[in-house]
LORO-961132 format. One record per residue (C-alpha): residue number from 1; residue in one letter; x, y, z. Coordinates in steps of 0.1 Angstrom, whole numbers. Layout:
% residues N
[NUM; "A"; [X; Y; Z]],
...
***
This chain:
% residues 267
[1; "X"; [-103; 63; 258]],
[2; "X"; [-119; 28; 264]],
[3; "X"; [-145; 16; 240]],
[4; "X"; [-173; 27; 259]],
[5; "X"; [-163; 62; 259]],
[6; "X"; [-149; 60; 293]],
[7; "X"; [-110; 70; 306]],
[8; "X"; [-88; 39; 294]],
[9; "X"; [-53; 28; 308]],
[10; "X"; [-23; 26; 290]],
[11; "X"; [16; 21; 289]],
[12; "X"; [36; 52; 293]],
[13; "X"; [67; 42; 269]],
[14; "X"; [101; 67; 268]],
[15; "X"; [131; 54; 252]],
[16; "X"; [164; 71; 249]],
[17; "X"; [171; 78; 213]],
[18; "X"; [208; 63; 217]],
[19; "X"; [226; 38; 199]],
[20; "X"; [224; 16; 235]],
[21; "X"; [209; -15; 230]],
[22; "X"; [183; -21; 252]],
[23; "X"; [177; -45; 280]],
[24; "X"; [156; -74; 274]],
[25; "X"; [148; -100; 243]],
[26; "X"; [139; -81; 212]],
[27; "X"; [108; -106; 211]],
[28; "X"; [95; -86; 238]],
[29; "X"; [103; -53; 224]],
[30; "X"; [95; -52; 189]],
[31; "X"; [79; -74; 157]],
[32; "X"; [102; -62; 135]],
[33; "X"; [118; -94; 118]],
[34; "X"; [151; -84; 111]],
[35; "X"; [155; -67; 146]],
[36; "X"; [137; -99; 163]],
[37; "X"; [162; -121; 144]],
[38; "X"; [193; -100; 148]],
[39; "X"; [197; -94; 113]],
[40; "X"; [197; -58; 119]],
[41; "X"; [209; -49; 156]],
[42; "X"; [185; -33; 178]],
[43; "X"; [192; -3; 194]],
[44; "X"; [171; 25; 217]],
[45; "X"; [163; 48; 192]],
[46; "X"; [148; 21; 167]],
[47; "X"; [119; 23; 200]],
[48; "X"; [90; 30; 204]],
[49; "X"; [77; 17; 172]],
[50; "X"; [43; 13; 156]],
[51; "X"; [42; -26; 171]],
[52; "X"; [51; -8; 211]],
[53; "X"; [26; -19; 235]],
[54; "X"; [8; 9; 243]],
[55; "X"; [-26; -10; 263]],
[56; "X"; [-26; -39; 284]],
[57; "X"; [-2; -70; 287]],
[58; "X"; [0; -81; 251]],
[59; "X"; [28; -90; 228]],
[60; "X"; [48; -68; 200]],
[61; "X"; [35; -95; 177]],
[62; "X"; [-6; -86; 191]],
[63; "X"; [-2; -52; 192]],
[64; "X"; [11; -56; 152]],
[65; "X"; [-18; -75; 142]],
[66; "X"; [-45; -53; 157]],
[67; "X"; [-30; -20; 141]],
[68; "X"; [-29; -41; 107]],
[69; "X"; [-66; -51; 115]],
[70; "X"; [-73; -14; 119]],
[71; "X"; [-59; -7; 85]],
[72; "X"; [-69; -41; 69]],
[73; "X"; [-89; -34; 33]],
[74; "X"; [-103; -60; 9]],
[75; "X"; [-108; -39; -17]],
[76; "X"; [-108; 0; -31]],
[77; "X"; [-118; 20; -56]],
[78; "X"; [-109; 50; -70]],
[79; "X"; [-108; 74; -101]],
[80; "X"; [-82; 88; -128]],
[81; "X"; [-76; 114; -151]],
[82; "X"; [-50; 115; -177]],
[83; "X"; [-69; 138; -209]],
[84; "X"; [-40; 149; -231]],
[85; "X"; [-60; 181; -234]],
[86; "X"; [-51; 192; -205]],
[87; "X"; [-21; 178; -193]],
[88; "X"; [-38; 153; -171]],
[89; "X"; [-16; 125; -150]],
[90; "X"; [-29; 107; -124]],
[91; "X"; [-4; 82; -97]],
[92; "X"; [-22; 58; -76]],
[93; "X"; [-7; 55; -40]],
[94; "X"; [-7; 27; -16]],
[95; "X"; [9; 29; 17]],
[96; "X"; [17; 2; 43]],
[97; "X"; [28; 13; 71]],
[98; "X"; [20; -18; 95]],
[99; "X"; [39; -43; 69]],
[100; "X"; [77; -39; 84]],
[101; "X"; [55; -59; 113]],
[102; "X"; [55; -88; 89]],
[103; "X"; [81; -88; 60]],
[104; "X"; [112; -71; 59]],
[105; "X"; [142; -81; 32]],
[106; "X"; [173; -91; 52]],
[107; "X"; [204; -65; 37]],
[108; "X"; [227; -95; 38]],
[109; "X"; [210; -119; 26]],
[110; "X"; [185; -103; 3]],
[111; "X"; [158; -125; 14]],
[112; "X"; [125; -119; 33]],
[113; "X"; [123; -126; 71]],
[114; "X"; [88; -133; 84]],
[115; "X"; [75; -122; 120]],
[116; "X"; [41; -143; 125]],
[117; "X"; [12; -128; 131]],
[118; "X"; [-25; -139; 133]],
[119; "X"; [-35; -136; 113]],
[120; "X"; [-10; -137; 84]],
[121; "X"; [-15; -103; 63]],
[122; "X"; [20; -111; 48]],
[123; "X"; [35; -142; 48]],
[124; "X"; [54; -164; 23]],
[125; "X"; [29; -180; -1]],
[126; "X"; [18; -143; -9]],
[127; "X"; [49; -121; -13]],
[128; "X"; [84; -124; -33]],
[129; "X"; [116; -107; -36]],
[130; "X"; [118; -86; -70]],
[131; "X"; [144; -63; -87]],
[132; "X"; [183; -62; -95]],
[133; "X"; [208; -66; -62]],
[134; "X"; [206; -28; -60]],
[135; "X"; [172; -25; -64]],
[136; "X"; [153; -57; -44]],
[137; "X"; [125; -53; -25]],
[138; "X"; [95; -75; -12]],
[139; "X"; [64; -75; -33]],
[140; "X"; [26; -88; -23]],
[141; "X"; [6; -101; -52]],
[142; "X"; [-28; -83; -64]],
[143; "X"; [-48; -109; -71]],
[144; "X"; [-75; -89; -90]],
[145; "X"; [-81; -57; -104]],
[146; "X"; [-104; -39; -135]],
[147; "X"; [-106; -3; -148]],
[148; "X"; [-138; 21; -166]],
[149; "X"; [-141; 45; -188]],
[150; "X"; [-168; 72; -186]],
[151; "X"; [-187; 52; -207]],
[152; "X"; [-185; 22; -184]],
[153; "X"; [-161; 0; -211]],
[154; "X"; [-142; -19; -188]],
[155; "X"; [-103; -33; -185]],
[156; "X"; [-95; -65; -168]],
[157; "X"; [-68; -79; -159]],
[158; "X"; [-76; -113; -169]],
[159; "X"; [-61; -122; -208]],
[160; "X"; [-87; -145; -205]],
[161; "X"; [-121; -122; -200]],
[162; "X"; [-149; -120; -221]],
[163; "X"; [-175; -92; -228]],
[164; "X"; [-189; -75; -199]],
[165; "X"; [-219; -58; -195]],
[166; "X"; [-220; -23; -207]],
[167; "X"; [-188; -30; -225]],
[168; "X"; [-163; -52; -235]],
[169; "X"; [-136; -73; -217]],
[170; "X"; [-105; -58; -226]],
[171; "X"; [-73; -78; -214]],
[172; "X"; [-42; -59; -190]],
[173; "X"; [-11; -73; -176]],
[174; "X"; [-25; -102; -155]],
[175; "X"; [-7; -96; -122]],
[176; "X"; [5; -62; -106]],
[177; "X"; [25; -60; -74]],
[178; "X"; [26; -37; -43]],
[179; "X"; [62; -34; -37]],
[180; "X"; [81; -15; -6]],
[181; "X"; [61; 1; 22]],
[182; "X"; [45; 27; -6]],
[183; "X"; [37; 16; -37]],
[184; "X"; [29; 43; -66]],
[185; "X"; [4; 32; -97]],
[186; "X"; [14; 59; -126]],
[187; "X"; [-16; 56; -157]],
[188; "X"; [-9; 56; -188]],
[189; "X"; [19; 75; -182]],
[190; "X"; [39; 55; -209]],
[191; "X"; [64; 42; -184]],
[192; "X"; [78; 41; -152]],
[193; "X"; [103; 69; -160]],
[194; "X"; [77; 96; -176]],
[195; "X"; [64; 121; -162]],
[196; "X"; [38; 115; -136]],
[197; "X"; [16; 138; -111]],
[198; "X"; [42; 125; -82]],
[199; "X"; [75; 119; -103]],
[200; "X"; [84; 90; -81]],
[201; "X"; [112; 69; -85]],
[202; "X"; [121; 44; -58]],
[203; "X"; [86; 20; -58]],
[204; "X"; [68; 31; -91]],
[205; "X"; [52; 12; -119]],
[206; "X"; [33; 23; -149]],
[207; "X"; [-2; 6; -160]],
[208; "X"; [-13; 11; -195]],
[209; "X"; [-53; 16; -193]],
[210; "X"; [-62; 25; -228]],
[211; "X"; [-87; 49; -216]],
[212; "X"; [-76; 82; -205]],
[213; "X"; [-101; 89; -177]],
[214; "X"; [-125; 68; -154]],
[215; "X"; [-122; 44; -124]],
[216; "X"; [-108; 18; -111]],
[217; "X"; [-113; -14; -89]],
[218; "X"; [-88; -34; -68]],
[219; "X"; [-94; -68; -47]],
[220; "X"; [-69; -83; -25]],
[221; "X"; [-82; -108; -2]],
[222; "X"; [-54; -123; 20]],
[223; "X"; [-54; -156; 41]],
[224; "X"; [-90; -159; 55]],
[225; "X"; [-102; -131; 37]],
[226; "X"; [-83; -104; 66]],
[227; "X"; [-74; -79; 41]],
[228; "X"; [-41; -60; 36]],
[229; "X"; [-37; -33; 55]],
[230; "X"; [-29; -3; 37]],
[231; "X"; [-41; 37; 36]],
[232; "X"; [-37; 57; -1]],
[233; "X"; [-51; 81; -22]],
[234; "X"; [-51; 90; -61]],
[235; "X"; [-31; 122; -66]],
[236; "X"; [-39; 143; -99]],
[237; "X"; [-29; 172; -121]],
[238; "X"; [-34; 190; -148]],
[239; "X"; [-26; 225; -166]],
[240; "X"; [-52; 243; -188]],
[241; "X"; [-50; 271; -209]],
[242; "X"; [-84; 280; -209]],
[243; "X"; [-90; 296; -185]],
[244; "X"; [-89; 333; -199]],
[245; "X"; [-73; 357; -218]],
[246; "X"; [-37; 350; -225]],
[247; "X"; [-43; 330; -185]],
[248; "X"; [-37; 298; -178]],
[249; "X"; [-37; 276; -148]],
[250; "X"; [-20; 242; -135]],
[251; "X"; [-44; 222; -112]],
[252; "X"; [-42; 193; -83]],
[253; "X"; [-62; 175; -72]],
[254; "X"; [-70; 146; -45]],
[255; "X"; [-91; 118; -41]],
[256; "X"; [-90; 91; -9]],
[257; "X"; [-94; 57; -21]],
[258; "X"; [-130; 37; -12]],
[259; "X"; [-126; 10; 6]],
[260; "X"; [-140; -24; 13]],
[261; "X"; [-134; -36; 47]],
[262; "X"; [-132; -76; 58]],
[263; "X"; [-167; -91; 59]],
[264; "X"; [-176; -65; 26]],
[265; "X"; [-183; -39; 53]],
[266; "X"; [-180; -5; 34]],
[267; "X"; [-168; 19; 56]],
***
């Protein structure tokens, strides 16, 4: 559909899902980094993927950055719940599914590879390796982020804020990461190992808040304010044993993130 409603065009794409590798320069096939640069060899059935041409004459590298445009955020918000009454955990989640179109960690080498795209979501003045041999993975930088209570005391992230209005500035670690392609947020769940609504394990980190229920903010501008693209949600639960006589009842619960788009368009 073309954007004034009318039939479009666009490229009908098959690929045999073989381990052939295909015809033609990977430039022209994919934005992948490590398949462009031959860390990782490129085969048929790593195609179609999410940086395919699908309308028009333009490049793996185009078609990349306008799907990360599409996701792009500058900032989000959303809520917790962790009551010990009840049970409550919450796990923040952040997926990324346009960012193997810009980073990727080379196996070999353990280093990031880069595919350029305009603009730069990821690139290397904003992202770093982190973790054991075993463990490595590139991380992205949140540059600023603050979380409420109920009764509007606020958290910040900088150990250097001052009193805020309606509460007072209460310092947290000063820098959190997104790390992987999903990233899980576990509050106050006393580690990254307790229990959590989601029990992850491969890309999770625990932040102590202090305050066991409210909301959050998170800003994260990149180069010329473009955003990182990203989709979530906060993921809850919780298990009362009120509910009636000798009854009780274990709950979940599901809440999108907010968003701020580029140009603090609020969508």
């Amino acid at each position: 559909m073309a954007a004034d409603g009318k039939p479009g065009a666009g490229n009908v794409v098959m690929k045999p899902q073989t381990s052939d590798v295909p015809p033609g320069a990977a430039h022209d096939l994919t934005a992948d980094p490590l398949l462009r640069s031959g860390a990782v060899q490129l085969v048929q059935s790593d195609l179609p993927d999410l940086s395919t041409p699908y309308i028009g004459s333009i490049t793996p590298a185009q078609q990349a950055a306008q799907l990360s445009g599409v996701l792009a955020k500058t900032g989000l918000k959303n809520e917790y719940f962790t009551d010990d009454r009840v049970q409550a955990q919450t796990d923040w989640v952040f997926s990324m599914p346009m960012r193997r179109y810009s980073v990727a960690l080379n196996p070999a080498m353990l280093l990031p590879e880069y595919t350029v795209l305009s603009p730069e979501y990821v690139h290397a003045a904003n992202s770093f390796v982190q973790g054991s041999a075993a463990t490595k993975k590139v991380c992205t930088t949140v540059p600023d982020y603050g979380f409420w209570d109920r009764s509007e005391y606020y958290l910040d992230h900088d150990a250097s804020s001052e009193d805020v209005e309606l509460g007072v500035g209460i310092p947290m670690p000063r820098y959190r990461h997104f790390c992987g392609a999903v990233s899980v947020w576990s509050i106050n769940a006393g580690d990254e190992f307790a229990l959590s609504s989601l029990a992850a394990r491969v890309s999770r980190s625990n932040l102590e808040i202090g305050y066991r229920d409210g909301w959050g903010h998170i800003a994260m501008p990149s180069i010329n304010g473009a955003g990182t693209p990203l989709i979530g949600a906060a993921f809850s639960r919780a298990t009362s044993t009120n509910i009636g006589n000798n009854i009780s009842g274990n709950f979940g619960l599901a809440w999108e993130h907010r968003y701020v788009r580029p140009g603090d368009v609020i969508p």
